[in-house]
Structures are given as C-alpha cells and as structure tokens.
NUBANU-187954 format. One record per atom (N, C-alpha, C): residue number from 1; residue in one letter; atom name; x, y, z. Coordinates in nm, 4 decimals. Layout:
BEGIN
+-----+--------+-------+----------+----------+----------+
| num | residu | atome |        X |        Y |        Z |
+-----+--------+-------+----------+----------+----------+
| NUM |      A |    CA |        X |        Y |        Z |
...
+-----+--------+-------+----------+----------+----------+
***
This chain:
BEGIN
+-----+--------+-------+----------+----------+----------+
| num | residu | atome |        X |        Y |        Z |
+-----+--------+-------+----------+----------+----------+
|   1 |      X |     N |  17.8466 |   8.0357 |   8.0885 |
|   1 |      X |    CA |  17.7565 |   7.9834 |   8.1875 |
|   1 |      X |     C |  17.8334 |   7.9357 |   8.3094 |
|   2 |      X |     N |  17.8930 |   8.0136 |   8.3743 |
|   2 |      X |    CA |  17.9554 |   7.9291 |   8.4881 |
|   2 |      X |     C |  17.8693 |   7.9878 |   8.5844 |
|   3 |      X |     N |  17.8694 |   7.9105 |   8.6965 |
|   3 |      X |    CA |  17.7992 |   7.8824 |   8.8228 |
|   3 |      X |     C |  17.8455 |   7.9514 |   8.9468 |
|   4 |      X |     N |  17.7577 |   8.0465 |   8.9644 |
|   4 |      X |    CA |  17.8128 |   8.0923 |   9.1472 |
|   4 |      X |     C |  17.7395 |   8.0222 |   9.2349 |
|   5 |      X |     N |  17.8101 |   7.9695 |   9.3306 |
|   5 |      X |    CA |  17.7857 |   7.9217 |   9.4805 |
|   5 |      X |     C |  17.7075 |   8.0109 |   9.5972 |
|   6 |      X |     N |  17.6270 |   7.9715 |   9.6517 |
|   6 |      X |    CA |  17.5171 |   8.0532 |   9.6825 |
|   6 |      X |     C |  17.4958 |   7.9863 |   9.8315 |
|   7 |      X |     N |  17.5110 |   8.0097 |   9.9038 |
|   7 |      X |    CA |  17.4251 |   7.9645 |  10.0412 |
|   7 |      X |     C |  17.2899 |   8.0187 |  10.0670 |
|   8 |      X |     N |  17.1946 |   7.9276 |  10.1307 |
|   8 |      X |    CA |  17.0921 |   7.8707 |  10.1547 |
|   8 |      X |     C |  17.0731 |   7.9159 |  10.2729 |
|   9 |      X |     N |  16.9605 |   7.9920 |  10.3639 |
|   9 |      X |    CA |  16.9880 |   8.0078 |  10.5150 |
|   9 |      X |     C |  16.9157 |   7.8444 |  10.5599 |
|  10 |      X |     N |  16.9881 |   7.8216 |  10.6425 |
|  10 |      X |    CA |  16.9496 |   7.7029 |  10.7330 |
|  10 |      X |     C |  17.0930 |   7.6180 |  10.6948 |
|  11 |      X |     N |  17.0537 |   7.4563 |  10.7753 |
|  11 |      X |    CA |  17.1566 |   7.3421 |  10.7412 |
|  11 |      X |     C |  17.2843 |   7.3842 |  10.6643 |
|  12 |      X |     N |  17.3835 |   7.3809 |  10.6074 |
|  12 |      X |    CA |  17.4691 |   7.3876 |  10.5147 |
|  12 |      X |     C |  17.4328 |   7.3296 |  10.3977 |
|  13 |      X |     N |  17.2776 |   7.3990 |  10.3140 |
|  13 |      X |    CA |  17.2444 |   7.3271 |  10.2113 |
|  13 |      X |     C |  17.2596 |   7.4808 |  10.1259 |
|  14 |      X |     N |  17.4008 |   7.4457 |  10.0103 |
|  14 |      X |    CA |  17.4215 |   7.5952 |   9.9249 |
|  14 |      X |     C |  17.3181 |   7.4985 |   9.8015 |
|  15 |      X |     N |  17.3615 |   7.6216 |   9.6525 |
|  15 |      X |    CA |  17.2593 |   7.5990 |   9.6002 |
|  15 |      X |     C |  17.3601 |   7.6731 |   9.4883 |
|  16 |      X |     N |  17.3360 |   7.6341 |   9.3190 |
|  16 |      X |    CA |  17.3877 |   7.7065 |   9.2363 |
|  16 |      X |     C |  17.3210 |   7.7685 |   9.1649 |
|  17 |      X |     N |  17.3980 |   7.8832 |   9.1248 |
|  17 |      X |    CA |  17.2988 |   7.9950 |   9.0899 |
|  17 |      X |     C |  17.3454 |   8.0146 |   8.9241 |
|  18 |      X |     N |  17.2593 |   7.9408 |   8.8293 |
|  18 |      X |    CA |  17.3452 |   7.9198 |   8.6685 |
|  18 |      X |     C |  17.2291 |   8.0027 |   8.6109 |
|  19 |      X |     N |  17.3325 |   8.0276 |   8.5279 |
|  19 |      X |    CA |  17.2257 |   8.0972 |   8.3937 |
|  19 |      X |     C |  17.1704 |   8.0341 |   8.2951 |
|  20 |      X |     N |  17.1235 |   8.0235 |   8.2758 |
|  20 |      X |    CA |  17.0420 |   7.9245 |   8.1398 |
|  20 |      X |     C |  17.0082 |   7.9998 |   8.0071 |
|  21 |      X |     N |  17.0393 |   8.1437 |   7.9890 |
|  21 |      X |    CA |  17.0318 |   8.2027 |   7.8528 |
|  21 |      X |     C |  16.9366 |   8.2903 |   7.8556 |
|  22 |      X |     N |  16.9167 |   8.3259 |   7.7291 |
|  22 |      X |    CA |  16.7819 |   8.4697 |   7.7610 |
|  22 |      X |     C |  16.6719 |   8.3841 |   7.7281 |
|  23 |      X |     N |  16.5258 |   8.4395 |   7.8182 |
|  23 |      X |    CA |  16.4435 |   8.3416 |   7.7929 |
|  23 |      X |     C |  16.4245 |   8.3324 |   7.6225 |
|  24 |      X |     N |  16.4026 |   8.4304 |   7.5944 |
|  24 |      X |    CA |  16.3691 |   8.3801 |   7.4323 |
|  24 |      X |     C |  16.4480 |   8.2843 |   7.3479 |
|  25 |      X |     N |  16.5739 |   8.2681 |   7.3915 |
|  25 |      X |    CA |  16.6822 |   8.1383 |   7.3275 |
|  25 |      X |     C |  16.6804 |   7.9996 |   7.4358 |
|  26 |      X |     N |  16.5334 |   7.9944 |   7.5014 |
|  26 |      X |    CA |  16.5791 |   7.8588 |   7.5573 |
|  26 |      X |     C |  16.5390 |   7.7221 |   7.4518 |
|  27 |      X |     N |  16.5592 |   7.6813 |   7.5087 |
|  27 |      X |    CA |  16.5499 |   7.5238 |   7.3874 |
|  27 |      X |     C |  16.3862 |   7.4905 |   7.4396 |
|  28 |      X |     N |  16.2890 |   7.4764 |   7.3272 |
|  28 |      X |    CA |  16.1508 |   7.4445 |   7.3395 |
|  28 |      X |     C |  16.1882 |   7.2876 |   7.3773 |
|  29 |      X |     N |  16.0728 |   7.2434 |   7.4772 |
|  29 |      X |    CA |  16.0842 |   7.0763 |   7.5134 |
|  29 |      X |     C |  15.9779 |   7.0481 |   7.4041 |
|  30 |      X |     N |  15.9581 |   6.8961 |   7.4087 |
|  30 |      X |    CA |  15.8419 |   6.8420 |   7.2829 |
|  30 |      X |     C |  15.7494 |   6.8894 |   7.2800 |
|  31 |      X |     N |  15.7047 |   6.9689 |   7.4511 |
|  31 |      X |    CA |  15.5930 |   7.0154 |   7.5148 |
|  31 |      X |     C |  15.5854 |   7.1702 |   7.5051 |
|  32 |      X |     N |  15.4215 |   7.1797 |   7.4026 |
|  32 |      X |    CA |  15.4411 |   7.3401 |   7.3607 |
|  32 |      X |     C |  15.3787 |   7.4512 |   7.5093 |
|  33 |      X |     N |  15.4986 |   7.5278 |   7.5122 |
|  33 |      X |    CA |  15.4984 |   7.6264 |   7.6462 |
|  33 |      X |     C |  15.5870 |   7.5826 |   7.7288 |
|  34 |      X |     N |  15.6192 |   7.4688 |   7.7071 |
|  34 |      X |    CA |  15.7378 |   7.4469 |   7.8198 |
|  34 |      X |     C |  15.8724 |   7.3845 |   7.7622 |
|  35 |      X |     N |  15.9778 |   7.4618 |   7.8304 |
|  35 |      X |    CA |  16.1051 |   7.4808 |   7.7903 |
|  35 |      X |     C |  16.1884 |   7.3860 |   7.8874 |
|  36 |      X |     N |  16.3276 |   7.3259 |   7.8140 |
|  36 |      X |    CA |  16.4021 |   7.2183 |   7.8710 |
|  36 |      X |     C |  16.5132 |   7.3492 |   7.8650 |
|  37 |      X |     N |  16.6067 |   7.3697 |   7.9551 |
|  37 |      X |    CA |  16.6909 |   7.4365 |   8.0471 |
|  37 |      X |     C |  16.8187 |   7.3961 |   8.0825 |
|  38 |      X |     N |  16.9165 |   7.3928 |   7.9500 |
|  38 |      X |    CA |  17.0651 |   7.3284 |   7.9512 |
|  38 |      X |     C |  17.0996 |   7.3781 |   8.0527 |
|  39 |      X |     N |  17.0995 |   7.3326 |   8.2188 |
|  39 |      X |    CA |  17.1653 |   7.3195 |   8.3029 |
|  39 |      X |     C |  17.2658 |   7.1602 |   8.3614 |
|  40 |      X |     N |  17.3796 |   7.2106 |   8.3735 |
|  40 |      X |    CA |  17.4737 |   7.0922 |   8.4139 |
|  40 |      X |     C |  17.4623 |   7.0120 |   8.5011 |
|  41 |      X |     N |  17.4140 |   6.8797 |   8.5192 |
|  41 |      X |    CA |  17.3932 |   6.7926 |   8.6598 |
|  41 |      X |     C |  17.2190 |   6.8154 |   8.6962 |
|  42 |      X |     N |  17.1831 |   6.8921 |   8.6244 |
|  42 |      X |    CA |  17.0142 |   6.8852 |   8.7208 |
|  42 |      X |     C |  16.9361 |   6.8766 |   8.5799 |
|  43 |      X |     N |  16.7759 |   6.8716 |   8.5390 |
|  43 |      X |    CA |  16.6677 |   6.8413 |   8.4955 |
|  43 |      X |     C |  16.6290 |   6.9429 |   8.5202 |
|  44 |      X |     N |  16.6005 |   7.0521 |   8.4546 |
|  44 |      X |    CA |  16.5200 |   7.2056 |   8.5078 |
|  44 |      X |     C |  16.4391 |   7.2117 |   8.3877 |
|  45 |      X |     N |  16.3248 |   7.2307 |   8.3988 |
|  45 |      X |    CA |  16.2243 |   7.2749 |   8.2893 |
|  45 |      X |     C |  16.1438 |   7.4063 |   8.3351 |
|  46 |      X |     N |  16.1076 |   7.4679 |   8.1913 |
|  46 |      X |    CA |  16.1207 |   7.6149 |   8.2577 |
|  46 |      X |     C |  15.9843 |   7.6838 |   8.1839 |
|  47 |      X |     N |  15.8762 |   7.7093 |   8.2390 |
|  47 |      X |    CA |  15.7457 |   7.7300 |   8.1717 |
|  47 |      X |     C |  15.7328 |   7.9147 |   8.1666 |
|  48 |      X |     N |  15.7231 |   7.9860 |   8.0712 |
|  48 |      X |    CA |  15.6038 |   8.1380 |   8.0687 |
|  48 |      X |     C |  15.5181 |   8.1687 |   8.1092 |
|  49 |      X |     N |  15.4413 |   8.2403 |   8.1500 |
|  49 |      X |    CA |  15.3577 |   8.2574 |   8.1681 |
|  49 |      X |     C |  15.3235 |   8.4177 |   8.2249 |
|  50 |      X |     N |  15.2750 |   8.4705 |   8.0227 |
|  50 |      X |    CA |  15.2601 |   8.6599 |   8.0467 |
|  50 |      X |     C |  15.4170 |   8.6733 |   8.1083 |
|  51 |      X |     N |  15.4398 |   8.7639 |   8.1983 |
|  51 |      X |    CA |  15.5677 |   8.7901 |   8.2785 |
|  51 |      X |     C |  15.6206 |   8.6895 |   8.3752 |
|  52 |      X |     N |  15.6040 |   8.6476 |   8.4425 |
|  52 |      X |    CA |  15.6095 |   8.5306 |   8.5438 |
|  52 |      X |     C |  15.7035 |   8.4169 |   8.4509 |
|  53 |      X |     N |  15.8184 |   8.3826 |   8.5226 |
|  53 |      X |    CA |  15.8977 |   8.2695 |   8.4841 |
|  53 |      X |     C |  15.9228 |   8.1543 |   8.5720 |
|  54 |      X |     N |  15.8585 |   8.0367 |   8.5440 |
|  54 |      X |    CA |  15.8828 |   7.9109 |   8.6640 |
|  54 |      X |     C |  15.9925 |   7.8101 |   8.6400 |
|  55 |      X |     N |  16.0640 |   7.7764 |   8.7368 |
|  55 |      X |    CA |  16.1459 |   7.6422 |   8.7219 |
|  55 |      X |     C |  16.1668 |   7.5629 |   8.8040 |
|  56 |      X |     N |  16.1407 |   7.4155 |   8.7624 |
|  56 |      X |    CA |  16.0853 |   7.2757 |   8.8125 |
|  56 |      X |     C |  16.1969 |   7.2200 |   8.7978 |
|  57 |      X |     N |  16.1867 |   7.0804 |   8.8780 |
|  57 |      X |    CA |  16.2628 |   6.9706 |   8.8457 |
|  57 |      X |     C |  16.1976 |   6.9090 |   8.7337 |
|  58 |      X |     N |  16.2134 |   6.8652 |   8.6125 |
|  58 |      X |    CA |  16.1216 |   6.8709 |   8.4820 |
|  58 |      X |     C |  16.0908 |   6.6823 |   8.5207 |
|  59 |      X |     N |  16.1412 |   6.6524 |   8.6214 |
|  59 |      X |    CA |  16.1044 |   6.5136 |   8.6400 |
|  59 |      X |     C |  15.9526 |   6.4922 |   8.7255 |
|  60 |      X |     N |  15.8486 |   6.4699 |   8.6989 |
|  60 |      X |    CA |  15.6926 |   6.4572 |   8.7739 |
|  60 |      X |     C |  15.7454 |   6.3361 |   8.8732 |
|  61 |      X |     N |  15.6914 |   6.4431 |   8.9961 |
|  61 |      X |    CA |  15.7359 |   6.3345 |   9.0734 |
|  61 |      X |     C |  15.6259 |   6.2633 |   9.1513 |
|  62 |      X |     N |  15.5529 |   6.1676 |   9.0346 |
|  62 |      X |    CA |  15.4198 |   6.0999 |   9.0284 |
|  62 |      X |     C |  15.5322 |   5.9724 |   9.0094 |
|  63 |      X |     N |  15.5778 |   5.9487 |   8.8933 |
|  63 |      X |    CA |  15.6304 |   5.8290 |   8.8012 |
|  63 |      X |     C |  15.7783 |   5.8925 |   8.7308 |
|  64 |      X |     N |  15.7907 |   6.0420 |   8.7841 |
|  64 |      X |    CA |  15.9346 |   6.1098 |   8.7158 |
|  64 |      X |     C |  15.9677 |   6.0800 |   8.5441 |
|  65 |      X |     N |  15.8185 |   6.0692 |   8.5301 |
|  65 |      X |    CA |  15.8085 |   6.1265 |   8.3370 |
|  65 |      X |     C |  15.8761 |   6.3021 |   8.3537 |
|  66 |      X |     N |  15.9286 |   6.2596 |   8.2029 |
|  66 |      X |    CA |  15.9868 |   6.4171 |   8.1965 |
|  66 |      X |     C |  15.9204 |   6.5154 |   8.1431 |
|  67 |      X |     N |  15.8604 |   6.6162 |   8.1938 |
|  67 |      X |    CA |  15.8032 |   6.7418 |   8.1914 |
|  67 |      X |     C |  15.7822 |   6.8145 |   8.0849 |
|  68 |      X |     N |  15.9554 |   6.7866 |   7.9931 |
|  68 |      X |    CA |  15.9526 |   6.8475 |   7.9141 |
|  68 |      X |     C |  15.9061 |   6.8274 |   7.7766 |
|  69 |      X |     N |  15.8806 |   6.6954 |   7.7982 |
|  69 |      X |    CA |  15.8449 |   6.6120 |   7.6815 |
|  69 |      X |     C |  15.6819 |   6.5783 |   7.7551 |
|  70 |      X |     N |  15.6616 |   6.5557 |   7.8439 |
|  70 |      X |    CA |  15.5084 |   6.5120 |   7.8374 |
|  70 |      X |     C |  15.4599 |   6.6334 |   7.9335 |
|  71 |      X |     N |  15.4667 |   6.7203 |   7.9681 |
|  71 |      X |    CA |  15.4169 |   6.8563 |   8.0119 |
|  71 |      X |     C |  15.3191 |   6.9186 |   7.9223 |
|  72 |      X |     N |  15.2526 |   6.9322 |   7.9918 |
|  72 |      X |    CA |  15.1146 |   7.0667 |   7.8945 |
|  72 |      X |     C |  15.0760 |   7.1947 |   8.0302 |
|  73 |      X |     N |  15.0249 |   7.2644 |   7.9088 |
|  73 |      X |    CA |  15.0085 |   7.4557 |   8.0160 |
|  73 |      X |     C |  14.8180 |   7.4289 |   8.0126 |
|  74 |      X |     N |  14.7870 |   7.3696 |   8.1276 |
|  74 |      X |    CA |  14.6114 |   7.3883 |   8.0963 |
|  74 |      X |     C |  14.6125 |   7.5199 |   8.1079 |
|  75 |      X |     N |  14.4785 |   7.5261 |   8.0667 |
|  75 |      X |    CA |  14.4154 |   7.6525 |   8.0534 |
|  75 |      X |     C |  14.3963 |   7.7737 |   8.1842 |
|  76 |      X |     N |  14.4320 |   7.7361 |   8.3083 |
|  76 |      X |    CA |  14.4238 |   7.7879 |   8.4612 |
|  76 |      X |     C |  14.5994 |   7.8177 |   8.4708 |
|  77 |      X |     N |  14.6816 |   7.7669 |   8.3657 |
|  77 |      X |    CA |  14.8161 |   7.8480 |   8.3862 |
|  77 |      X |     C |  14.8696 |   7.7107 |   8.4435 |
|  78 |      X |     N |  14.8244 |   7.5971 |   8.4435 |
|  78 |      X |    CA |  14.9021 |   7.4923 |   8.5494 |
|  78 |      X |     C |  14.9777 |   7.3821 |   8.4557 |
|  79 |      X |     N |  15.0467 |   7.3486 |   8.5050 |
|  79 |      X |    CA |  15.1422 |   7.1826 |   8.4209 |
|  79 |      X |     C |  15.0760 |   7.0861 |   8.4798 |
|  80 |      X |     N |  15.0653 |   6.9865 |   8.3705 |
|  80 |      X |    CA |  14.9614 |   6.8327 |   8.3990 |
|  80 |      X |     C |  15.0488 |   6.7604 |   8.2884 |
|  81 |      X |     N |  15.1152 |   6.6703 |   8.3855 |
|  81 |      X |    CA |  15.1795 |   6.5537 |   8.3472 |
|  81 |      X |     C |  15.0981 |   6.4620 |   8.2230 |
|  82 |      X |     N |  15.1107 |   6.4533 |   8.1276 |
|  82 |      X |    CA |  15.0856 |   6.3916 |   8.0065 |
|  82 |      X |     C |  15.0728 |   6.2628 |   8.0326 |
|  83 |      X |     N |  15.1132 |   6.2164 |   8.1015 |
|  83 |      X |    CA |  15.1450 |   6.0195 |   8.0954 |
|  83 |      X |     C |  15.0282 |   5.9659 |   8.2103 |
|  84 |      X |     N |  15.0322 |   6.0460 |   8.3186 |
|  84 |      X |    CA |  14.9396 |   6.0301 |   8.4092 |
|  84 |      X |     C |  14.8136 |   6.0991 |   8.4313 |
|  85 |      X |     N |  14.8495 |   6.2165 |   8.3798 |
|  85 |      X |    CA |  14.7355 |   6.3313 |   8.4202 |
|  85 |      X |     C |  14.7552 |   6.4284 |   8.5586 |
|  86 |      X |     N |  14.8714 |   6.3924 |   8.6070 |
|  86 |      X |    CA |  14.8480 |   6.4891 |   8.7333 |
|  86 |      X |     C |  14.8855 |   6.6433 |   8.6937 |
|  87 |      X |     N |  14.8127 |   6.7626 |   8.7838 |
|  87 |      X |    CA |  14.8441 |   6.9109 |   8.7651 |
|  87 |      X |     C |  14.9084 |   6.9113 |   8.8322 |
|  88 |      X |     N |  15.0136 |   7.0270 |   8.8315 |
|  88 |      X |    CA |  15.0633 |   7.0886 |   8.9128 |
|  88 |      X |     C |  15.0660 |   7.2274 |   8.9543 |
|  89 |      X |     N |  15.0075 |   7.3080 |   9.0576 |
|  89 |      X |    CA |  15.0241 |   7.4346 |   9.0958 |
|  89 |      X |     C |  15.1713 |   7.4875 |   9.0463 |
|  90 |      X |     N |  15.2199 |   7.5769 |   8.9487 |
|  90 |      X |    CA |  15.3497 |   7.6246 |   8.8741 |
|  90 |      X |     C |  15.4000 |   7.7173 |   9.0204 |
|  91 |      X |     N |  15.2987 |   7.8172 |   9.1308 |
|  91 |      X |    CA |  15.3630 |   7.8720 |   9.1774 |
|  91 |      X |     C |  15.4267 |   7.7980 |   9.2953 |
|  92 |      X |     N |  15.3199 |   7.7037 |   9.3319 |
|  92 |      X |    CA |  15.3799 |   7.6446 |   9.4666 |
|  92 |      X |     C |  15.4202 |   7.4763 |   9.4588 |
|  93 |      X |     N |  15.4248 |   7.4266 |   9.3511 |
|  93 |      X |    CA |  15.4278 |   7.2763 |   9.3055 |
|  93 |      X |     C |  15.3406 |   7.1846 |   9.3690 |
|  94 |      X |     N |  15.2639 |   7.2692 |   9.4468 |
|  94 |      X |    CA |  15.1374 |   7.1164 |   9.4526 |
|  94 |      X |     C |  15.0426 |   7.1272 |   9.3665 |
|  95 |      X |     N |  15.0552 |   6.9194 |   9.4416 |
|  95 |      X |    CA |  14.9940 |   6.8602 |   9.3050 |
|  95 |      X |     C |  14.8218 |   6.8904 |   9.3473 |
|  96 |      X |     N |  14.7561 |   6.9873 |   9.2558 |
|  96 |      X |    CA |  14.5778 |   7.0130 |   9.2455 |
|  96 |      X |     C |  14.4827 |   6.9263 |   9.2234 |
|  97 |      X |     N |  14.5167 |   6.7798 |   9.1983 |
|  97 |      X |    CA |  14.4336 |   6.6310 |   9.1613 |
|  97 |      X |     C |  14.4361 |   6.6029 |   9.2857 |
|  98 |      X |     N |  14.3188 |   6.6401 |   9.3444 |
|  98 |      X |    CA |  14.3217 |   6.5583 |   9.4898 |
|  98 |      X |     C |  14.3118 |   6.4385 |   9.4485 |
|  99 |      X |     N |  14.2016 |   6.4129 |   9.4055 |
|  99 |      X |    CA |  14.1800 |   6.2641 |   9.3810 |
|  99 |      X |     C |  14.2355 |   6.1929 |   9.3621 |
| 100 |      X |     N |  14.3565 |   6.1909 |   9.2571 |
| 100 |      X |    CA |  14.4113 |   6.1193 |   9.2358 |
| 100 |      X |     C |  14.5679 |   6.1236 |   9.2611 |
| 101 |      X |     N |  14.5779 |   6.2209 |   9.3551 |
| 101 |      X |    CA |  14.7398 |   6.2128 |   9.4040 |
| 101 |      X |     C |  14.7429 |   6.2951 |   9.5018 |
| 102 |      X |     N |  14.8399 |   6.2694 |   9.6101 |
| 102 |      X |    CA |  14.8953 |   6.2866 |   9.7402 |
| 102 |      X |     C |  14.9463 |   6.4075 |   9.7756 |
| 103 |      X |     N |  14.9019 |   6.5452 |   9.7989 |
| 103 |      X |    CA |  15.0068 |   6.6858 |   9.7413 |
| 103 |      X |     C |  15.1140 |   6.6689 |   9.8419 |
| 104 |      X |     N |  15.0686 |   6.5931 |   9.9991 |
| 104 |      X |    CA |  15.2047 |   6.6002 |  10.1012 |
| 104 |      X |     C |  15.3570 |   6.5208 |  10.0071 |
| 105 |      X |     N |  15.2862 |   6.4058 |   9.9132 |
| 105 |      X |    CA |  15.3828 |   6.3107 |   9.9135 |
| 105 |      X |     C |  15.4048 |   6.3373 |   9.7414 |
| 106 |      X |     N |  15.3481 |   6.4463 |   9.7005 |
| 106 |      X |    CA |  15.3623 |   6.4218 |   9.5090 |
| 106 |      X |     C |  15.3682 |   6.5678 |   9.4979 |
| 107 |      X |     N |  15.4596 |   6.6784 |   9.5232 |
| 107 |      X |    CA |  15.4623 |   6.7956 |   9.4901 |
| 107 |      X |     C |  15.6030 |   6.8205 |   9.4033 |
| 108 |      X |     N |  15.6205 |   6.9060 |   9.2978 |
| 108 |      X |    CA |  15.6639 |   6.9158 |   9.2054 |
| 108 |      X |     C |  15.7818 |   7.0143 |   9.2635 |
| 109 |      X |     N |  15.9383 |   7.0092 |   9.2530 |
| 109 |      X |    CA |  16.0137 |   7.0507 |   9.3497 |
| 109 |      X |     C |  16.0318 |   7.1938 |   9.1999 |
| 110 |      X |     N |  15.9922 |   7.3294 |   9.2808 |
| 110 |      X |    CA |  16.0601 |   7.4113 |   9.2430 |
| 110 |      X |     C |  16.1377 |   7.5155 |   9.2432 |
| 111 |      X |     N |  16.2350 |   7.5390 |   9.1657 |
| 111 |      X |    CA |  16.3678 |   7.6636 |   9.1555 |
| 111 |      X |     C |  16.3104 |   7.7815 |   9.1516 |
| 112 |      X |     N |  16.3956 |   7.8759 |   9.2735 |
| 112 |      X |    CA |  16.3644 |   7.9691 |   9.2231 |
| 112 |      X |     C |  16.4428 |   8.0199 |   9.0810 |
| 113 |      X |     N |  16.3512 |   8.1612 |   8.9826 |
| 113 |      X |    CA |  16.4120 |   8.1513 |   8.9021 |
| 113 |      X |     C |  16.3736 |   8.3441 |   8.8968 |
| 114 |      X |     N |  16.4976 |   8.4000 |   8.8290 |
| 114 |      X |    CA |  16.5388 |   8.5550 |   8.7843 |
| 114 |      X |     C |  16.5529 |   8.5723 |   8.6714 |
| 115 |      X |     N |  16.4889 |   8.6573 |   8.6467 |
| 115 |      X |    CA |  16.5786 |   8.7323 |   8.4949 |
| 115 |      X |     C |  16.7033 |   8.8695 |   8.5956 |
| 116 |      X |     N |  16.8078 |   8.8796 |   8.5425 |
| 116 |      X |    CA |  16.8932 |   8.9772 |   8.5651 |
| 116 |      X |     C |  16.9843 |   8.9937 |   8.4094 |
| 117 |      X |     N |  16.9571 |   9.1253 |   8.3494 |
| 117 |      X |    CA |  17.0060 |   9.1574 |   8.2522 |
| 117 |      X |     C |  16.9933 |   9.1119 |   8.1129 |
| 118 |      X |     N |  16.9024 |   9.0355 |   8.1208 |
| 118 |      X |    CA |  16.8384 |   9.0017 |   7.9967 |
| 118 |      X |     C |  16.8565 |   8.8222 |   8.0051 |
| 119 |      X |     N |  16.9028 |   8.8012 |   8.1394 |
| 119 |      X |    CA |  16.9329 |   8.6145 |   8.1347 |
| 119 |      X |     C |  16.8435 |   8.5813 |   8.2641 |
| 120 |      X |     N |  16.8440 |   8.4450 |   8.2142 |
| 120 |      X |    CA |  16.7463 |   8.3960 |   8.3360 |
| 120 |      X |     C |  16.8004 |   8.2580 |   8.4262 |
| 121 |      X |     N |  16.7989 |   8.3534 |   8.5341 |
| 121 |      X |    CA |  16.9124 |   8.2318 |   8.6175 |
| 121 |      X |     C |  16.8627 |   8.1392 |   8.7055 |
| 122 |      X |     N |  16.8770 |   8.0332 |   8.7522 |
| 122 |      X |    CA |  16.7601 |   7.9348 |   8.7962 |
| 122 |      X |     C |  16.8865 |   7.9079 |   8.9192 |
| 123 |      X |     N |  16.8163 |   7.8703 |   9.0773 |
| 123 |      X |    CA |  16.8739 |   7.8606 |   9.1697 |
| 123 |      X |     C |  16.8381 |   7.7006 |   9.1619 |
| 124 |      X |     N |  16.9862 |   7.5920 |   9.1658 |
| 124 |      X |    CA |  16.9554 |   7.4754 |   9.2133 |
| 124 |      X |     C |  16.9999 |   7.4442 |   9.3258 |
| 125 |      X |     N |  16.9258 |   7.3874 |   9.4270 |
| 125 |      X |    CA |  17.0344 |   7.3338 |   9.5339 |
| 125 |      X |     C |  17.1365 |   7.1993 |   9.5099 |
| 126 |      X |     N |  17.2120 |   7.2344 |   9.5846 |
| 126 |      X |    CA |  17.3721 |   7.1406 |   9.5599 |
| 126 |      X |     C |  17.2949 |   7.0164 |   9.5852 |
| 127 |      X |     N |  17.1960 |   6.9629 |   9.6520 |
| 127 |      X |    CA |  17.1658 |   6.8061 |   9.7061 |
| 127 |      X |     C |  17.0738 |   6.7495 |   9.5798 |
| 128 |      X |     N |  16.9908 |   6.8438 |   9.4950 |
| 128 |      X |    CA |  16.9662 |   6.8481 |   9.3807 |
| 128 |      X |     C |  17.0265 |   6.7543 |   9.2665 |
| 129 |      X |     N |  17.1759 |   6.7922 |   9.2487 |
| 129 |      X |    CA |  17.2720 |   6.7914 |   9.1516 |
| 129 |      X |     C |  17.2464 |   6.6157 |   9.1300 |
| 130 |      X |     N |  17.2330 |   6.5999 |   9.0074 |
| 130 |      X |    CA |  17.2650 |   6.4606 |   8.9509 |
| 130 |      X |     C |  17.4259 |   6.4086 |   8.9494 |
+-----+--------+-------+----------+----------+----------+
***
C-alpha cells in the first residue's frame, strides 16, 4: 500500500492516491453496507452500491459520529447518520434533511474513488491528513 503523490489543479493542494485493497477484502464497519478503509492518517469509509463505489470522510460532519459504525444505506441509496438522523447525498455529500440541517454548512466531504486492476484506490487530499 504505498502512496503516490498526486497534484490537484488549483492552489498547491496535492492529494494521495492509496489503495485500500480489493473491494471485496475491505474491512465491514459495525454498519451493514458500509465499509471502514485502512487508510494511513485519514477516516475514509467506503459504501457499494450495484457498481458505483463511494468514499467519505467516515466522520458526519453534523457532530463527526463515525460513519462507519453509526452509518446506514436507506433505501434511495443514501447514508443517514445513526446518532442524529441526518442523510447524506453518497454522490455529491449533501446533506438531503433540509429541515433539519444546513447542506451549505453540513455536507459530507467526499474522495474520489477507482477501481484499477482489481484495487480500489481512494484520492485523499494532503490538508485532509490527520
């Protein structure tokens, strides 16, 4: 699993480009459908869906409960924070609870993510990094 360095167009914000394993060997989170994503320095949680592969900062950034443990797949394909209740749009991370949350100020930061060769590699940016 080592990490290539990746630039970002704009600012001098690069971004690492790690592999996280083949999807079928990722580590299940407590939360059934959604996967926790041994990446080094970041929180990536990593949901299915049919073909389509998403990856989040697995921290809700409502109250930054972790995703992977209190995450659920409703039935419309979306993640809804367990502790609070908020959804989240998987393709674009806003948050779909108008009512009850802010999408300018509560959107769910996400990676892009690839399969290449049977692995699935998740782009973090460097400002990211824990």
């Amino acid at each position: 699993m080592s990490p290539l360095r990746r630039r970002r167009p704009g600012p001098e914000i690069a971004t690492l480009k790690i592999s996280v394993g083949q999807p079928a060997h990722l580590e299940p989170g407590e939360s059934e459908g959604v996967y926790r994503a041994n990446v080094p320095l970041a929180q990536v949680g990593v949901v299915q869906l049919g073909n389509q592969l998403f990856a989040f900062d697995s921290r809700c950034p409502h109250r930054a409960a972790d995703l992977t443990i209190h995450g659920e797949i409703t039935g419309e394909g979306r993640l809804r924070c367990g502790v609070h209740g908020h959804v989240y749009d998987l393709e674009s991370g806003l948050c779909t609870d108008a009512q009850d949350c802010d999408p300018r100020l509560e959107t769910l930061l996400m990676f892009p993510a690839q399969q290449e060769q049977g692995h699935l590699w998740v782009l973090v940016p460097d400002d990211h990094l824990d």
